[in-house]
C-alpha positions in Angstrom: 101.2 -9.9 -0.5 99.1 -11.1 2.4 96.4 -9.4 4.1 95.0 -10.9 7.7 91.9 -9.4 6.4 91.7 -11.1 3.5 92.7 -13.7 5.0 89.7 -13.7 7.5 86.7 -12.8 4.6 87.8 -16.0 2.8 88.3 -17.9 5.8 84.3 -17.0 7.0 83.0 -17.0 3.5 84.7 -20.6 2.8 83.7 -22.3 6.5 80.2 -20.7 6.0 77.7 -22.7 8.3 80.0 -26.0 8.1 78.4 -28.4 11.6 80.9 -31.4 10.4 84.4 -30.7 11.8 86.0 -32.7 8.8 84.0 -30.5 6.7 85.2 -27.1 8.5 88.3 -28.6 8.5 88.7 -29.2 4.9 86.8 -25.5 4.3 89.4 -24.3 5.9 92.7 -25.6 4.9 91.3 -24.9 1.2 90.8 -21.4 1.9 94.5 -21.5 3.6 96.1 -22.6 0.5 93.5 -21.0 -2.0 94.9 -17.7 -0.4 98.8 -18.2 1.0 99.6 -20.0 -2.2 99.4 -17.8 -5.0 99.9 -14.5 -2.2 103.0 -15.3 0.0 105.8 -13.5 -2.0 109.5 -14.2 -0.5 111.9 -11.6 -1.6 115.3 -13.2 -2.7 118.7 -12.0 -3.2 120.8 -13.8 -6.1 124.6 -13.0 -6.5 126.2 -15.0 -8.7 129.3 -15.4 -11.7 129.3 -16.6 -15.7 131.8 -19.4 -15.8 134.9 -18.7 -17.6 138.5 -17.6 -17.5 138.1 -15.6 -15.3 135.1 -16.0 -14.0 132.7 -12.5 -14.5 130.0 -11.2 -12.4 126.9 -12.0 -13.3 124.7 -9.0 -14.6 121.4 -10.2 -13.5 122.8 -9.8 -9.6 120.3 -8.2 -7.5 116.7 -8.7 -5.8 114.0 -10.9 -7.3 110.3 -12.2 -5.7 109.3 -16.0 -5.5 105.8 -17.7 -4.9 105.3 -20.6 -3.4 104.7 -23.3 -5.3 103.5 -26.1 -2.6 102.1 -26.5 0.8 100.6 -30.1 1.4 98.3 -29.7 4.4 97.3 -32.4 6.7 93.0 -32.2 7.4 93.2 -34.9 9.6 96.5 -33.4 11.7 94.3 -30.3 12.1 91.3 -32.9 13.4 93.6 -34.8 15.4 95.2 -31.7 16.8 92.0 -30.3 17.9 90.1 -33.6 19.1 92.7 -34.2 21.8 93.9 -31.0 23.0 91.1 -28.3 22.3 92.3 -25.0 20.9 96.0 -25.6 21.7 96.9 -28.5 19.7 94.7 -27.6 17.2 97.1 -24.4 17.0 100.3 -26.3 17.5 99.6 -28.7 14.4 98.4 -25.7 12.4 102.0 -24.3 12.9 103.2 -27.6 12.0 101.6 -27.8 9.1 102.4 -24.0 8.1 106.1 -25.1 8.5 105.6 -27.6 5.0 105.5 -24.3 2.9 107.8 -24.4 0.3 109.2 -22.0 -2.4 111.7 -24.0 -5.6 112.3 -22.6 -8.9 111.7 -19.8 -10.8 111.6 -16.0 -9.4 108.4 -14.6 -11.0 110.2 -13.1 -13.8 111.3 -16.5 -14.7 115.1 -15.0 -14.4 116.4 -17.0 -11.7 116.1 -21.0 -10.7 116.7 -21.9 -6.9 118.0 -25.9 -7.5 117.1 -26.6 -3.8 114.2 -25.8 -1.6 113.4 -23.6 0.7 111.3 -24.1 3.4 109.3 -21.4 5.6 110.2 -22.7 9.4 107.3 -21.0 11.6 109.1 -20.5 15.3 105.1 -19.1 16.9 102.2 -19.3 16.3 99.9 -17.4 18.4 96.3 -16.5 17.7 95.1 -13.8 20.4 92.0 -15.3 22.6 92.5 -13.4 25.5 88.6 -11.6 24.6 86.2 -14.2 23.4 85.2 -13.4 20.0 81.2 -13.4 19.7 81.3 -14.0 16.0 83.0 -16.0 13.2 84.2 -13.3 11.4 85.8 -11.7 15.0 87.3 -15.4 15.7 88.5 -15.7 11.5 90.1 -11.8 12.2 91.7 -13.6 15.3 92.9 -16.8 13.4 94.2 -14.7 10.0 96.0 -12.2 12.2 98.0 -14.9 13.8 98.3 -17.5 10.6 100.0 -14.1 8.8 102.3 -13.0 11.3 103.8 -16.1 12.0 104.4 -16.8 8.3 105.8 -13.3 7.7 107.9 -13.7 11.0 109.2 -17.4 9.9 112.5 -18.2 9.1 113.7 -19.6 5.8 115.4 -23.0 6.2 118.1 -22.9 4.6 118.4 -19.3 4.2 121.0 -19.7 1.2 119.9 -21.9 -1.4 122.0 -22.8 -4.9 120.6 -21.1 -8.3 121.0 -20.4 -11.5 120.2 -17.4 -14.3 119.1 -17.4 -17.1 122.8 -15.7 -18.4 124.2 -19.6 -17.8 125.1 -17.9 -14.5 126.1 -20.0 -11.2 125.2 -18.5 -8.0 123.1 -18.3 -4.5 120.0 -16.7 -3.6 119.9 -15.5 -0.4 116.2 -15.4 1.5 114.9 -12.1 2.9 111.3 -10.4 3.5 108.5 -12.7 3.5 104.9 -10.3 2.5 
């Protein structure tokens, strides 16, 4: 589960004093996967049959957890983002690159296999500087508060995905909370 305040102490403990924006830049999209990765949990729904004649339902039917298992993120989008358009593309190419998380295979009981990716589509991505933050660790709050909601807001693309169990069983998982 993900925490915008865990979010923010790694973010200000892993940008530190960093002058060089490729440096604060790379700090930070390490902290971003260091954290989301192993902490995003998407909660999934499999329903699914044993082949035969007939077919039966397939006992391990129910609700099971995945991780995500990759998020390739783009330093110099980030750069690029921010070196043309200030604050807001820097934030617009942030929620790109949020939108390349990706959940495939196993549920973390190792139970249920999704055959085909899922993908977390973020819709907004807004990071609230209506009050100027005086500090890093205020302006990190700010940036983790946003980075989390969106994710936990985004929509699963596609929200159905093919799987199989661990019982030979053929079946879908269906995509649900994000925490």
């Amino acid at each position: 589960m993900i925490t915008a305040e865990q979010l923010a102490n790694m973010l200000v403990n892993g940008m530190g004093e960093a002058g060089v924006q490729t440096i604060a830049h790379t700090n930070f999209t390490n902290v971003l996967k260091d954290y989301l990765v192993p902490n995003i949990e998407v909660k999934g729904t499999y329903q699914g049959n044993i082949p035969g004649s007939p077919p039966t339902p397939d006992p391990l039917n129910g609700e099971y957890i995945w991780k995500v298992n990759s998020w390739d993120v783009s330093v110099s989008a980030l750069i690029d983002g921010a070196t043309f358009e200030g604050l807001v593309g820097w934030k617009m190419q942030l929620k790109d690159e949020m939108s390349k998380i990706t959940i495939l295979g196993k549920d973390i009981e190792e139970k249920i296999t999704t055959t085909s990716p899922m993908v977390l589509s973020i819709n907004s991505l807004y990071i609230n500087f209506a009050s100027k933050p005086n500090k890093m660790e205020d302006a990190m709050l700010k940036v983790a508060e946003g980075i989390v909601a969106a994710i936990k807001g985004a929509l699963k693309q596609p929200a159905q995905v093919p799987a199989t169990s661990i019982n030979n069983g053929m079946g879908t998982v269906t995509w649900g909370v994000i925490s």
